[in-house]
N, C-alpha and C positions, 0 to 999 in steps of 0.2 A: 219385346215389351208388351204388357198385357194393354189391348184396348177396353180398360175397365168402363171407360164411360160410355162408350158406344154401346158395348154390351148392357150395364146399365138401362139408357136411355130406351133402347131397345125391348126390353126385358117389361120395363115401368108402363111405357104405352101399352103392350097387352095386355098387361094387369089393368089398365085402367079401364081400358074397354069391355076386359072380359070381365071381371072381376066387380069392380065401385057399383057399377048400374046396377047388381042385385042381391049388392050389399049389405044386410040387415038395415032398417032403417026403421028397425020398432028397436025399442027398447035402447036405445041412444042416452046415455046419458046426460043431460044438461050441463055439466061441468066439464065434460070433456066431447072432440068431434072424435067419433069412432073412425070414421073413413079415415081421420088423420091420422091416426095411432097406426092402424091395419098399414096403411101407404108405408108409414117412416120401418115399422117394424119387417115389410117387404125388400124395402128398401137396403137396410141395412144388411138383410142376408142374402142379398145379392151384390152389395159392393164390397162389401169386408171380405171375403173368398178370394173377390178376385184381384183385392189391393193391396191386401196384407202379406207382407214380408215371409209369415207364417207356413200360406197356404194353406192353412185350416179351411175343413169346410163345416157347413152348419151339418152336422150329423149329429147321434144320439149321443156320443164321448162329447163334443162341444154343449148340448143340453142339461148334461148333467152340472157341467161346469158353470155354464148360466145359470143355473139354480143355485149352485153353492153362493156365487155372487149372490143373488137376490136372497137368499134367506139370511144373509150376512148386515144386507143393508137392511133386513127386517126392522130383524131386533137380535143382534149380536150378543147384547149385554144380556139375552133372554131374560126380561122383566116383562115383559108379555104375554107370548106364546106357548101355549103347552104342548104336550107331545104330540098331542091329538090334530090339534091344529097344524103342526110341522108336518103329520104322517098324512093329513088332507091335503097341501099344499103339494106334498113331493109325488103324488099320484100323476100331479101333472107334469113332474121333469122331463119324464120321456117324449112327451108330446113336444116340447117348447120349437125342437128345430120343424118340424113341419107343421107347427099353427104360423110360426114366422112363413115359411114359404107360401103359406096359400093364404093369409093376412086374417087367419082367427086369433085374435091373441086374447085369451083369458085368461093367463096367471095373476098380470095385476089388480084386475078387478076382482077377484076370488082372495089375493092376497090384500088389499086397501078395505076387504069388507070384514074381515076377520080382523084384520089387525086393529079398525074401528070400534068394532063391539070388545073386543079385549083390551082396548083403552079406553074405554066407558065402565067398562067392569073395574080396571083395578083403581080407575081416579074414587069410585067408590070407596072400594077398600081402602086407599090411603086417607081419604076422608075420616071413614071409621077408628082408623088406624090412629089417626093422630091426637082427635078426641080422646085415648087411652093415656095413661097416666105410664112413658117409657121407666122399668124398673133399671137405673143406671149401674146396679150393682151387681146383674144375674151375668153368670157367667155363659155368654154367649160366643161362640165364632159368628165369621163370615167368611167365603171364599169373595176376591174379588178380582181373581181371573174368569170371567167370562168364558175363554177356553176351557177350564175345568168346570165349568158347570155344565147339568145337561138341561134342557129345557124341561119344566117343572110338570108332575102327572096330574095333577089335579089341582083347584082355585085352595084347598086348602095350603098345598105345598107352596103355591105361589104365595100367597100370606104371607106364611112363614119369610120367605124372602124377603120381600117387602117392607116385615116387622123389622126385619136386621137391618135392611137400606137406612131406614130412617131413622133408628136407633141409631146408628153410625154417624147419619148426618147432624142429628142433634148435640151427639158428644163430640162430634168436631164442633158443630157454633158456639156449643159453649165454652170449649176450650180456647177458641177466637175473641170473642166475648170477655172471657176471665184474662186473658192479656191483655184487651183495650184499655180493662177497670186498671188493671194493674200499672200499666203505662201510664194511666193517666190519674194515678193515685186515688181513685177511688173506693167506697167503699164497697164489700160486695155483698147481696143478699144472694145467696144461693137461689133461694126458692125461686127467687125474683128472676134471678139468672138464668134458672132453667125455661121457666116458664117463656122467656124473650127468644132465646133459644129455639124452643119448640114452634112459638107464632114465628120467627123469620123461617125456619126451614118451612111452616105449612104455607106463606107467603111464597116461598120460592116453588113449591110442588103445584101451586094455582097457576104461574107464573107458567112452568113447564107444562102441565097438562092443558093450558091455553094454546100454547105454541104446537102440539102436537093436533088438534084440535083447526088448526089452519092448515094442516096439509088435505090436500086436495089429492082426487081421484087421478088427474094431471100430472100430478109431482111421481104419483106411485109409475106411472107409464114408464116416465122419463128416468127415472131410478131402471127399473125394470131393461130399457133401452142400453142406457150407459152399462148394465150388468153383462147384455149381448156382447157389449162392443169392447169391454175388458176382459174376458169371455177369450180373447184372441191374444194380449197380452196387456201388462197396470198400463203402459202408455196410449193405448187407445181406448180414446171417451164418444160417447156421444153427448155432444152439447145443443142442449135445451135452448131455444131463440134468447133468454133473457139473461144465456150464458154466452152464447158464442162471440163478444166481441171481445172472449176472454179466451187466448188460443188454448190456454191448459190453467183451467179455472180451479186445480187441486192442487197446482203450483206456485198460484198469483193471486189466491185469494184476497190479497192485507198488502197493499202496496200502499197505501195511504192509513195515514195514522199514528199506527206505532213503526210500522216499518216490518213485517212480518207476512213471510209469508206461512200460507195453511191449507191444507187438507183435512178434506171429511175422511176418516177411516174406523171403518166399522161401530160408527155411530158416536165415535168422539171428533173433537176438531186438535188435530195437530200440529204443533209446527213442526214447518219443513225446511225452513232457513231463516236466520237475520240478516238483513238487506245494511250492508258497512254503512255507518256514516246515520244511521238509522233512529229514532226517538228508543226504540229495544235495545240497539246496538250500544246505546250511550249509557240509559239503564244498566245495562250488563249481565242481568238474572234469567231470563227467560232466553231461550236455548231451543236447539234444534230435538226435534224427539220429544219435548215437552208437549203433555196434554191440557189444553185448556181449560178447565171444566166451568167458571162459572166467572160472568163479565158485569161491573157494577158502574157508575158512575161514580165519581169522588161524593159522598153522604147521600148514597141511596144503599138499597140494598143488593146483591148480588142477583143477578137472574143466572139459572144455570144451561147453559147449552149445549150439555150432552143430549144427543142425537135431535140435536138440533139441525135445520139444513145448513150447509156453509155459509151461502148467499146472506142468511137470518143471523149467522152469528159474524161474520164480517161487518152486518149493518150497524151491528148493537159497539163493536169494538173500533169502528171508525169512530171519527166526530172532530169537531172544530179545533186546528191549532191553539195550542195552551190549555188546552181542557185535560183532566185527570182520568184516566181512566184503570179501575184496580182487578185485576187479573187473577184469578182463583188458580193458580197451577199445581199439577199432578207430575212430578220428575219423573223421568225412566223406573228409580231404586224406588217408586212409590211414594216416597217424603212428599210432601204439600207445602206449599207457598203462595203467599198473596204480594204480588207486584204491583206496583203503584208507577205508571208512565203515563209522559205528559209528553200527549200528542202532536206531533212537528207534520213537516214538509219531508219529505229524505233531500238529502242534501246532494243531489248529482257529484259534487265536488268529493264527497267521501268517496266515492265507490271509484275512483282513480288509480290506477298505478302511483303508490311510494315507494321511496328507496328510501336508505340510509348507509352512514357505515357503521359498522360494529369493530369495536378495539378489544382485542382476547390480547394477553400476554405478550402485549408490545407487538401484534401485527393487526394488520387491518381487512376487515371481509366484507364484503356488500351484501348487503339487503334488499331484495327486491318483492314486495308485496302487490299480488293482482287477483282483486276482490272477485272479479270476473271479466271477461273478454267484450269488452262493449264495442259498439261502434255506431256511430251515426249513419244510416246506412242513405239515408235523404240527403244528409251535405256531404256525404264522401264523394257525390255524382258531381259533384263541381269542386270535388277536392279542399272541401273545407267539412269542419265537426273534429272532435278527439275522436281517436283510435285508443284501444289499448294495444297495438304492436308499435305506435310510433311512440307514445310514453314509454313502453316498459325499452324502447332502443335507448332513448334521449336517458333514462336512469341508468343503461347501462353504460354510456359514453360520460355519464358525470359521475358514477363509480371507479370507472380504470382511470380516468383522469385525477384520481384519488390516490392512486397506485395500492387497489386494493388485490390481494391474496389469492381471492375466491369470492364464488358470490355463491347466496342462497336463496333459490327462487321460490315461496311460500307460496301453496297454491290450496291452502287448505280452505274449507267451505265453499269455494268456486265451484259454484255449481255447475257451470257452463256461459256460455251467449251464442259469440259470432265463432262459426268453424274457420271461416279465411283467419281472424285473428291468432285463432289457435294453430292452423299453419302455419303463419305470418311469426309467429313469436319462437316457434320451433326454430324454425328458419335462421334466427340471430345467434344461432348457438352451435350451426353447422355448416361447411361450406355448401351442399347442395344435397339434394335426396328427398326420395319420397319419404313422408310426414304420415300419409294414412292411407288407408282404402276402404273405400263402400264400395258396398255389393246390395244389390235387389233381389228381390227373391229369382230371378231368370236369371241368376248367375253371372251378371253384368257386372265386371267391375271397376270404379276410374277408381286409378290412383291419386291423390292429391300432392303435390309435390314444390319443396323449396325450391324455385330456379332461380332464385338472386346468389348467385358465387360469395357475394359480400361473407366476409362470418366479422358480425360484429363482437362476439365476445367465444373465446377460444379455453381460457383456463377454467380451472378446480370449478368443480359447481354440483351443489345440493339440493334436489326436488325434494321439497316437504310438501307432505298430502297428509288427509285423514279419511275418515267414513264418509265424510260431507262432500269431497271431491269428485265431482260426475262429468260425466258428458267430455265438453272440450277442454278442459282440466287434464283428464283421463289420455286423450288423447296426445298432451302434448310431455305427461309423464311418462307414458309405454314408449311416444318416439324417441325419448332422450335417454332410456333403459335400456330400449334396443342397439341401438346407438355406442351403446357402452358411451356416452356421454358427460352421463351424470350416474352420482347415487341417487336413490330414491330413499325415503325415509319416512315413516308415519304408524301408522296401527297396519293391526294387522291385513287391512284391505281399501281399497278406494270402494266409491257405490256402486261399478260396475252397470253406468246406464248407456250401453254401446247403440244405441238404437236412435235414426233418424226418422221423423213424423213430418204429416203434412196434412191439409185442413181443406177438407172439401164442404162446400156448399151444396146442401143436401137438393135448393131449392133449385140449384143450376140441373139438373138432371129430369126436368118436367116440363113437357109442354107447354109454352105461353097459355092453350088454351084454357087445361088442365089448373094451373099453378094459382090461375086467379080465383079457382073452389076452396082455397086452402089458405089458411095461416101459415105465418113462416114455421117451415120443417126443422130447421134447424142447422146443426153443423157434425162432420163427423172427422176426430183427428186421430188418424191411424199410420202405426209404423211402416213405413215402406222399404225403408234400408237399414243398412247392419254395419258397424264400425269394423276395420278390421284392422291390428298394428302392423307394423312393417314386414315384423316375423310372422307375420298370418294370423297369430292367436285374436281371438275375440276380446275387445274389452269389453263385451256384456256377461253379467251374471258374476264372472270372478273378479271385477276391477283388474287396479292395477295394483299384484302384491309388491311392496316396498321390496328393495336390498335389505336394509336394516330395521327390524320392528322396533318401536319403542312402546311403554305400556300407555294405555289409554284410557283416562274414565271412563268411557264408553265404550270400555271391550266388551263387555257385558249385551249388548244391544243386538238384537235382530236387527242390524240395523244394514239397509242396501238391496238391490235386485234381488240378487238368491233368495230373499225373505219374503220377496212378494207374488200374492196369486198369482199362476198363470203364464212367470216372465220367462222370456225366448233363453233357451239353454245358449253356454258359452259351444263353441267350436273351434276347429281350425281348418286354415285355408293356405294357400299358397303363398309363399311368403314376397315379398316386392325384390328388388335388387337394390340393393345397399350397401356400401362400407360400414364397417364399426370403425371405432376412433382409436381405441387402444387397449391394448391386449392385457396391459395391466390392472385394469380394472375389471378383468373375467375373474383373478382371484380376489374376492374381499373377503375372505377372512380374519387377518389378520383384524383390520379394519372392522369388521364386525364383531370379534373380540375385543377387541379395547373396548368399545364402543359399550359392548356390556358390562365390562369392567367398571368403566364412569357411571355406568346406569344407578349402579349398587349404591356407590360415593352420591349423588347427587339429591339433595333432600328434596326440592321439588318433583324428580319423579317417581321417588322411592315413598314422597306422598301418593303424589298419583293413584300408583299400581297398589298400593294399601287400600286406598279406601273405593280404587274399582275392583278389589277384591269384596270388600264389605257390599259395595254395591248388587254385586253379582247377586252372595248371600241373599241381601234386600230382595231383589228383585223375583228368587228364589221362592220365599217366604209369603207367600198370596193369602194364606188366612190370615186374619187379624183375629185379635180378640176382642168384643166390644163390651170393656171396661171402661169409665174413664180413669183407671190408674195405670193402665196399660197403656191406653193410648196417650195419656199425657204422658208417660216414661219415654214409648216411641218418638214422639214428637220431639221432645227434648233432646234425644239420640241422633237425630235426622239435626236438628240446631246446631247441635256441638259439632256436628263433622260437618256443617256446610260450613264453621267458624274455623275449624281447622283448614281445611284446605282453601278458604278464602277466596284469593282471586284465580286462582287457579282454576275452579269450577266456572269463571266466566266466560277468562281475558285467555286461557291457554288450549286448551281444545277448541272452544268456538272463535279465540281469536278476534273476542266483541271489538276491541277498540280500535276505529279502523278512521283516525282522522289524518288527512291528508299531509305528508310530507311538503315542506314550506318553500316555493321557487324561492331564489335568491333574492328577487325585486321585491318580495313580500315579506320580507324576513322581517319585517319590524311594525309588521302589522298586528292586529289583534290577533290573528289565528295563532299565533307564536303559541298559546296558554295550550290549545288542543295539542299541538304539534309535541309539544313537550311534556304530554299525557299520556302519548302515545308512546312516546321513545322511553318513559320509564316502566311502560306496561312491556316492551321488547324488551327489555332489561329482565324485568322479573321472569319471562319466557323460557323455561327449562329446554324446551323442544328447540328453542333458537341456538341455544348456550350449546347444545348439544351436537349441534350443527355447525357448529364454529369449530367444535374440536375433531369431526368428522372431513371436516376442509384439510384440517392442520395438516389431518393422517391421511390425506389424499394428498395433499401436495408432497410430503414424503415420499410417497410408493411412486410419485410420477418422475421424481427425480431419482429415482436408483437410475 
């Protein structure tokens, strides 16, 4: 194993001696410590080589790729920079891995001083721009993939853009506007209308070009750093001191509030999951893959926070239990919506293991639901806290106690937590064997493995996953696939995130003497091992592909590892020693045949797969036109199909309603109202229904 910190440790004292002492010390910026920057940026390309799972080193192929990061976290949307300025910046890509090695770093400060005079330039021009009287009639496009645009030749071209931006933004506020009136019966004066329209959007563009206007010379470094350190693969960050008591701060943005987690990507704020049992979760609109774009309090106006930093748009979306807070969203298929949530607590109690039984045609099948893998890791050391391996046992001992069928273990949007749980749970479904294997980059591999003989539950059983399913989710669907255990079931793929991190402290790596010249450094969380399943194959990059696909609203989505810069390619490796369970579940065909037969017959996913077909189209369709009779037609098109498929775009891909199944000692409590909120939203669940009849034809095949 590599002694990365020695080496390190090692490496930092000569730099410090050789290096700091004649270290420029003219020209220091006041807003930022240069020495500090030069240190972390040293730093980091000499631990990330020798810690990273990768083995990447800092060379010219890894600089290029730093670059792409950092012009990405520019100005992605390219509303800024022009070609000119792109083709200045990339002069320096080939430099990037040896100014890191000998601690001259100049890209950010080259890139923070341009991007400053080019956002002083265009707040101008939108100034200009919106004193103009918009002609809402001319028949204009817009491109609003940013991928298809290229960065603009000249301040005239950029205008041009600009004009369409805000065209665009104004014919949406007034078509927000002419609903309020409408809803609320009032009368409308066009003129009036536009005019209100035009001051909120230039309201809002004060609002935004303030916010950009507070980034500091500091933010660009640290942008710049984090770009090094993803550089190597999406799951390695570097975190900024006022981020690191947040282990993966693109993951955990919004744990308080609404219940949302977020990530900063390529200058928008995303979500990345809703958190069961959640103030989101309960709302039921807002979704994973959705884009944020603009955060208002209940009777103020919207502030928008694209390319905004996350830290700034987390602040503005947190705030006081029972406060309202209304949510500007941009769906995958492009359709726009404004969310109204009233911000709670998350309720720990939600995010539990439930079960239930389900009754198909006179037989009976259990349900078992696990939001994620938790565990008390501080009371399980004296043998107290919940586990989710000892709920999801205790649900599966008060299902067969039921004399249920089959059960179907729902592991959809489970993002991951605890790995022993996800061992631990594997475990209750077989008598013994290994469960997974990490490997480190040195070729080290433990196995992780069931040793309790016990098999608490032996019969028919169905893994539901989707795209949201990562990590130890992943892990405990491939064991039971391998296994020939279970079927699996879902879209066409899980997220494929195979990859274990870990969180160094940048400041442990410096001399006591040293360490007191410096502000905290910060923190660096980088991949150091690799998930591997039984059979060897890798669950990074390809997930876990189901037995049986079924369609998904969100087939359409780039959505998972493969899609992201930079991530560690799938493999294979040596497979573990294992039994499978039985030989009859090697053919499912037949089984997968019916299966699609039903698909046809069932109007929930014969919704479905319709309108994530329109989606696609949507999603396809990047120009708009900027009419307002166009876009009111759009809009209205975008209305009618979230009214057609209804709860299904909530409660069934994402699975929002996730309130807790009722002990028996509680049954007559208040929670009864949720509990039976829940149980009619698994009702309405095509993917569930469909699952019961997947059981039926497993229990068949197991009895010939």
């Amino acid at each position: 194993m590599k002694n990365y910190k020695l080496l390190s440790f090692v490496s930092i004292i000569i730099f410090l001696l050789w290096f700091l002492p004649t270290a420029g010390l003219a020209n220091v910026d006041a807003e930022v410590d240069q020495k500090r920057n030069k240190l972390i940026g040293y730093m980091l390309s000499k631990q990330l080589p020798s810690i990273h799972y990768s083995d990447k080193q800092v060379d010219d192929e890894l600089a290029r790729a730093i670059f792409d990061l950092y012009l990405k976290q520019l100005d992605f949307q390219k509303r800024f920079l022009l070609k000119q300025d792109v083709e200045h910046l990339r002069s320096f890509a080939e430099q990037i891995d040896d100014n890191l090695l000998r601690g001259t770093i100049v890209l950010p400060q080259t890139g923070y001083e341009i991007l400053t005079d080019r956002i002083n330039r265009v707040e101008t021009m939108v100034d200009a721009l919106l004193t103009e009287k918009v002609d809402h009639s001319a028949n204009d496009t817009m491109e609003t993939d940013p991928e298809k645009l290229g960065f603009a030749g000249d301040e005239n071209e950029l205008k041009t853009r600009w004009r369409k931006i805000l065209k665009a933004q104004i014919i949406t506020r007034y078509l927000d506007l002419e609903e309020e009136y409408l809803a609320d019966e009032k009368k409308i004066d066009k003129e009036a209308l536009w005019q209100e329209a035009s001051d909120r959007v230039a309201k809002r563009f004060d609002d935004f070009f303030h916010r950009l206007h507070q980034e500091t010379l500091q933010d660009h470094y640290d942008r710049f750093f984090n770009a090094v350190a993803r550089a190597f693969d999406p799951h390695t960050n570097y975190m900024a001191p006022d981020r690191k008591e947040d282990f993966d701060i693109h993951m955990r943005g919004s744990l308080e509030g609404i219940g949302a987690l977020l990530r900063e990507e390529d200058g928008y704020i995303k979500v990345v999951r809703i958190i069961p049992g959640s103030a989101s979760a309960l709302e039921g609109r807002l979704q994973a893959e959705d884009i944020i774009l603009a955060v208002a309090e209940k009777g103020e106006e919207p502030v928008e926070i694209t390319d905004m930093r996350l830290r700034d748009a987390v602040r503005l979306i947190r705030g006081p239990k029972g406060t309202e807070v209304h949510l500007t969203v941009r769906k995958p298929d492009g359709a726009k919506d404004i969310i109204a949530i009233t911000r709670d607590v998350v309720q720990i109690e939600e995010t539990f293991v439930k079960h239930t039984v389900l009754d198909a045609d006179g037989k009976k099948f259990g349900y078992i639901n696990i939001p994620s893998f938790y565990r008390d890791f501080e009371k399980s050391r004296y043998g107290e806290g919940r586990n989710s391996t000892q709920d999801t046992r205790d649900a599966i001992v008060a299902l067969r106690n039921q004399g249920i069928e089959g059960i179907i273990l729902d592991l959809r949007n489970n993002g991951g937590g605890s790995l022993v749980d996800a061992v631990d749970i594997t475990g209750l479904f077989i008598d013994e064997g290994p469960i997974v294997q990490v490997k480190n980059s040195q070729g080290m591999k433990r196995v992780l493995a069931d040793d309790d003989e016990t098999l608490v539950y032996g019969g028919p059983l169905v893994v539901l996953v989707n795209q949201f399913s990562a990590s130890a989710s992943e892990i405990v669907a491939a064991a039971l696939q391998d296994y020939r255990r279970a079927i699996v079931v879902g879209g066409q793929h899980t997220h494929g995130k195979g990859t274990v991190q870990t969180i160094i402290d940048l400041n442990e790596n410096i001399p006591l003497l040293h360490l007191r010249r410096y502000e905290d450094l910060g923190a660096l969380k980088a991949t150091i091992q690799k998930f591997y399943r039984v059979d060897g194959g890798s669950t990074q990059y390809r997930g876990v592909e189901p037995d049986i696909v079924l369609p998904s609203l969100f087939q359409h989505l780039k959505s998972g590892e493969q899609y992201l810069d930079y991530s560690l390619e799938w493999d294979q490796d040596a497979p573990a020693k294992y039994a499978t369970y039985s030989d009859k579940i090697t053919d499912l065909q037949e089984i997968i045949d019916r299966s699609r037969e039903r698909v046809k017959q069932s109007q929930g996913l014969v919704l479905i797969e319709e309108e994530a077909k329109r989606s696609t189209l949507r999603s396809k369709q990047t120009i708009i036109d900027l009419d307002i009779d166009s876009m009111r037609a759009k809009r209205e098109e975008e209305r009618l199909a979230r009214e057609k498929v209804g709860a299904h775009m909530g409660s069934l891909e994402e699975d929002q309603s996730d309130d807790t199944v009722i002990p028996e000692d509680l049954a007559e409590s208040d929670e009864q109202t949720s509990d039976a909120e829940w149980l009619v939203e698994l009702d309405k669940d095509p993917y569930v229904a469909e699952s019961q009849m997947i059981i039926n034809d497993l229990v068949h095949l197991l009895n010939r």
